[in-house]
N, C-alpha and C positions, 0 to 999 in steps of 0.2 A: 759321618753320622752326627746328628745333633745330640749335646749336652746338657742333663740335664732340663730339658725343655719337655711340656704337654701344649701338644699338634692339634688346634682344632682342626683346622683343614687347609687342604691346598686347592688355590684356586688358580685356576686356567682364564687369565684372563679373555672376557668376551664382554662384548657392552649390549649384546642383546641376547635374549633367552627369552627360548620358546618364539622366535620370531616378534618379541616386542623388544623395540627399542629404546634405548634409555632415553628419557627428556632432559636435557640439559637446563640449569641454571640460569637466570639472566644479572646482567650486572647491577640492577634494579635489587633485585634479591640479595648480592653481595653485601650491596652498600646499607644494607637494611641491616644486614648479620655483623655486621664490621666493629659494632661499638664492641658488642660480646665477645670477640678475638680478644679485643682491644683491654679488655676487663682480667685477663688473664696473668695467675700469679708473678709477679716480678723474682721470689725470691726462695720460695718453698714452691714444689710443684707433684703433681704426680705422673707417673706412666700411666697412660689411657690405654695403649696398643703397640703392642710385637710383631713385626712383621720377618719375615724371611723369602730371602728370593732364593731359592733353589736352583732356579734354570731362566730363562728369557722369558717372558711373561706369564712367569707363576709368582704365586703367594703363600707362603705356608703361615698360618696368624699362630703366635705361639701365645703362651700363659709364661714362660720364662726362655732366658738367652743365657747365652756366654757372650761377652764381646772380648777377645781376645786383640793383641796388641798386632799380630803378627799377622792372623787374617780376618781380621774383621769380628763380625759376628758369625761363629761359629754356625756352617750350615749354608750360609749364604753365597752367592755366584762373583762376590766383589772382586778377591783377588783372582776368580779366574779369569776373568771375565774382563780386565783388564782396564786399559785408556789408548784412545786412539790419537789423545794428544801429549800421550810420551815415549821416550825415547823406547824402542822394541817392544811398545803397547802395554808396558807392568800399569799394573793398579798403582793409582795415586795414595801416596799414604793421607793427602789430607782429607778422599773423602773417603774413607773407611766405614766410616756411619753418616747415614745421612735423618735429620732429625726435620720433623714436623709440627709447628703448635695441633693439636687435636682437636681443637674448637673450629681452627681454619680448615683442618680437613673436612672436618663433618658441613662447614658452609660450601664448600665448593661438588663436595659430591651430593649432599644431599640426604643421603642416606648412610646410617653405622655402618652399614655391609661392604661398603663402597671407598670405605675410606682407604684402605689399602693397597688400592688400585693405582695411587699418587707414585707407589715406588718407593717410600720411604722402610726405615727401617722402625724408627722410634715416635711414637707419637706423643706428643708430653702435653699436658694441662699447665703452660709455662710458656713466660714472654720469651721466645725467641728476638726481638726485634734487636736492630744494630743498636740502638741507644742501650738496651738491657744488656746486651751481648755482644759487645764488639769483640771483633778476631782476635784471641788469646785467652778469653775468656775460658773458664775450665767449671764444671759441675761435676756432681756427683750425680751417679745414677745409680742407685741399688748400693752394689760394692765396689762400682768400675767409676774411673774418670773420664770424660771426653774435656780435649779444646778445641773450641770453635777454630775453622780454619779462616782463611782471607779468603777464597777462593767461592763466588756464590752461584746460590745453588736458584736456576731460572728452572720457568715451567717451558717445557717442546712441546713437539709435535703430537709424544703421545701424551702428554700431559691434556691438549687441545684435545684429541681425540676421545680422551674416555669423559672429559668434562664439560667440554666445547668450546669454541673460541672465543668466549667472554670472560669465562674462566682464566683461559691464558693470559689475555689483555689486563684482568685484574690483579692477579698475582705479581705479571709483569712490571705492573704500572711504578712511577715513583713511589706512592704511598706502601704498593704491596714489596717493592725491594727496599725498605726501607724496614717494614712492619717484616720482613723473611716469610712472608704468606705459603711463599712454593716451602718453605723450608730452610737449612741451614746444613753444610758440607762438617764433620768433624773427622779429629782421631780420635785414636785410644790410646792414651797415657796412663792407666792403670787399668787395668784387664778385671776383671769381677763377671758376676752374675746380676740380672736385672729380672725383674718379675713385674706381671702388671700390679698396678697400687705402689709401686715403691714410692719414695719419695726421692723427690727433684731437687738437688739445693745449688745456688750459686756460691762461688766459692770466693772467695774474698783476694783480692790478685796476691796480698800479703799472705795470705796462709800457705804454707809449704807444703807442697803434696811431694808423696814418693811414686819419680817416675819409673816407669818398666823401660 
């Protein structure tokens, strides 16, 4: 059962309704959108979007989380749902949450409604990119801590699928794993609650946080 959270809706992901199909993006379009990613707070930021996966291609968009240290964000299919590339398939603790700039989401799908559909958990109005956030990095989200993990976080098949294959090329590309366009793998190092609007901060490597 979730905690503490207000459920606008769960969405069954489908890329067409009512028999009209989604138009995907061109990379034409990307690179038009790119500066405005790219304008994105370095040091204070906000939560844009909550997402929660329930089961295999659902969405539950919340108004607040739990991230917990132990399974993730409360609610969500992470730890059950496992890794195919560890030992007897457990969930990897580094990527517990996985985080999205919200500017990039909304360039690659196109539409608000749509942003959720990437799979991510945390959508943030903030520089994700390696230069801003190299692996170690820790923030604050709300009352909870994440550290950026090593381990990056690329766009697949169904990434390709709900946004099209320019999309994945883009995100892909040097520039877009460089900029974490698909996004960035974390933990949770301090367990809290997050709401949309909170604020975003990077934490300075010197500052002492209390781990869980």
């Amino acid at each position: 059962m979730l905690d503490h959270v207000a459920a606008d809706f769960v969405h069954a992901i489908d890329d067409s309704e009512d028999g009209n199909v989604q138009l995907h993006l061109s990379t034409a379009d990307f690179e038009a959108g790119l500066d405005h990613v790219c304008k994105s707070p370095a040091d204070y930021g906000t939560v844009e979007l909550i997402v929660c996966r329930p089961d295999v291609d659902e969405r539950l968009v919340l108004a607040e989380a739990t991230l917990d240290a132990s399974c993730g964000l409360v609610g969500d299919n992470w730890l059950v749902r496992g890794s195919s590339r560890r030992p007897e398939k457990t969930a990897d603790p580094g990527k517990q949450v996985t985080v999205m700039n919200a500017r990039a989401a909304l360039l690659v799908a196109g539409d608000p409604d749509r942003r959720q559909l990437a799979g991510d958990q945390l959508y943030l109005d903030f520089d994700i990119s390696q230069a801003n956030l190299p692996a170690g990095s820790r923030l604050t989200i709300g009352t909870a801590v994440i550290e950026v993990s090593p381990q990056p976080h690329l766009g697949c098949p169904k990434f390709s699928a709900r946004f099209g294959t320019e999309a994945l090329r883009f995100v892909n590309s040097r520039v877009g794993r460089q900029l974490r366009l698909r996004g960035l793998n974390a933990r949770i190092v301090v367990p809290g609650s997050v709401r949309i609007g909170d604020t975003v901060r990077k934490l300075p490597a010197t500052e002492p946080v209390s781990v869980s």
